[in-house]
N, C-alpha and C positions, 0 to 999 in steps of 0.2 A: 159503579165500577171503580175499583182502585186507581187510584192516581200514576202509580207503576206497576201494570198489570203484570210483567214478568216475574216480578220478585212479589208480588201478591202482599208491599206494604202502599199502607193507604196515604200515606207521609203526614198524621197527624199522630205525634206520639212515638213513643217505644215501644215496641211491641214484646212483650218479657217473652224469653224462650222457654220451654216446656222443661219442667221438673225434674230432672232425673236418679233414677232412685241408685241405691248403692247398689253392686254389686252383691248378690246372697252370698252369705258365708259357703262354703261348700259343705258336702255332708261329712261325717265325722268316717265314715268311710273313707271317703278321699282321700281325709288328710290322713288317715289310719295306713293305708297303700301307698302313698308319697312320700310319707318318713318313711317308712318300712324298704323302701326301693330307693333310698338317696343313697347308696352309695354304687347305682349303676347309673341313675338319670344327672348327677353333679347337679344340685341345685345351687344357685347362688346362695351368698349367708346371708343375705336379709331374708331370703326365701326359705332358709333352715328357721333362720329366728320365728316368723311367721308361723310355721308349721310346730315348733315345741312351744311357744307362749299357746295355740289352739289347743296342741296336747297339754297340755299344764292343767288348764283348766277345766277341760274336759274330765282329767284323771279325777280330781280335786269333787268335782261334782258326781260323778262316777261312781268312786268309792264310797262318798259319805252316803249317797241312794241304797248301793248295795250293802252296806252294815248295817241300815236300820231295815232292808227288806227281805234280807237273808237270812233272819234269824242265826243258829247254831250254826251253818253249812261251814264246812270246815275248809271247802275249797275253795266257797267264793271270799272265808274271808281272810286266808291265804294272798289269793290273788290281791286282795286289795290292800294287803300289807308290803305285799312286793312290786305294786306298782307305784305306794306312799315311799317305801324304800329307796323305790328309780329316781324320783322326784327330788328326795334328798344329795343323791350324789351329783347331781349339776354334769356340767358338760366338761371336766376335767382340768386341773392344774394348767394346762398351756394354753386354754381358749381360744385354739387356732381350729380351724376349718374340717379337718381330721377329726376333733373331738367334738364338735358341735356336731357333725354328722352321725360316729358315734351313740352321743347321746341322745337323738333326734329317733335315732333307731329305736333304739332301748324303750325309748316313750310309743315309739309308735306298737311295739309288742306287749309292752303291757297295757297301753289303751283297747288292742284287740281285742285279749284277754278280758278283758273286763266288760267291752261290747260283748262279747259272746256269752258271759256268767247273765245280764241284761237281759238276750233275748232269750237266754234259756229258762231264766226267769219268768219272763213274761210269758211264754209258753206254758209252762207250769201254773202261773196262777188264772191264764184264760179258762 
């Protein structure tokens, strides 16, 4: 029996507390619906930052998948010159709250965009 049965330590030692893992990223969904809706839900701007450095990298990997699995498609590779394009023009001259939302937006439609050329994809070649 423990020494202090309440608290279930035996008083020899420290007892390490249990592991806890990160929080999952959320799915590219989420954050694809969260930009896309920031300018009715006001996210905080670490919470805009969050959500376009996810979009960034997403697009980033995104694109370069569909260029090499799309062969010719003239839409998909459209789409991923206009969402390399978004990527370029950043969140605007004033980097205030306004345009970080903005350009959170922008990111979050053409990351849709380019999920959707993805599954239509992967449809296709099932």
């Amino acid at each position: 029996m423990p020494v202090f049965p309440c608290t279930g330590n035996t008083g020899g030692g420290i007892t390490p507390a249990p592991a806890r893992s990160a929080p999952p990223f959320p799915a590219i969904d989420t954050v694809i619906r969260e930009a896309t809706a920031a300018h009715r839900q006001f996210p905080t701007l670490d919470r805009v930052h969050v959500l376009t450095d996810r979009l960034r990298v997403y697009i980033e990997a995104a694109a370069a998948e569909l260029e090499n699995s799309a062969g010719v498609r003239p839409d998909v590779l459209a789409a991923t010159r206009e969402a390399r394009h978004r990527l370029g023009l950043g969140p605007g001259y004033s980097g205030g709250y306004g345009s970080a939302i903005t350009f959170a937006r922008s990111l979050g439609r053409a990351a849709e965009e380019l999920l959707h050329f993805q599954r239509t994809l992967t449809k296709e070649n099932s």
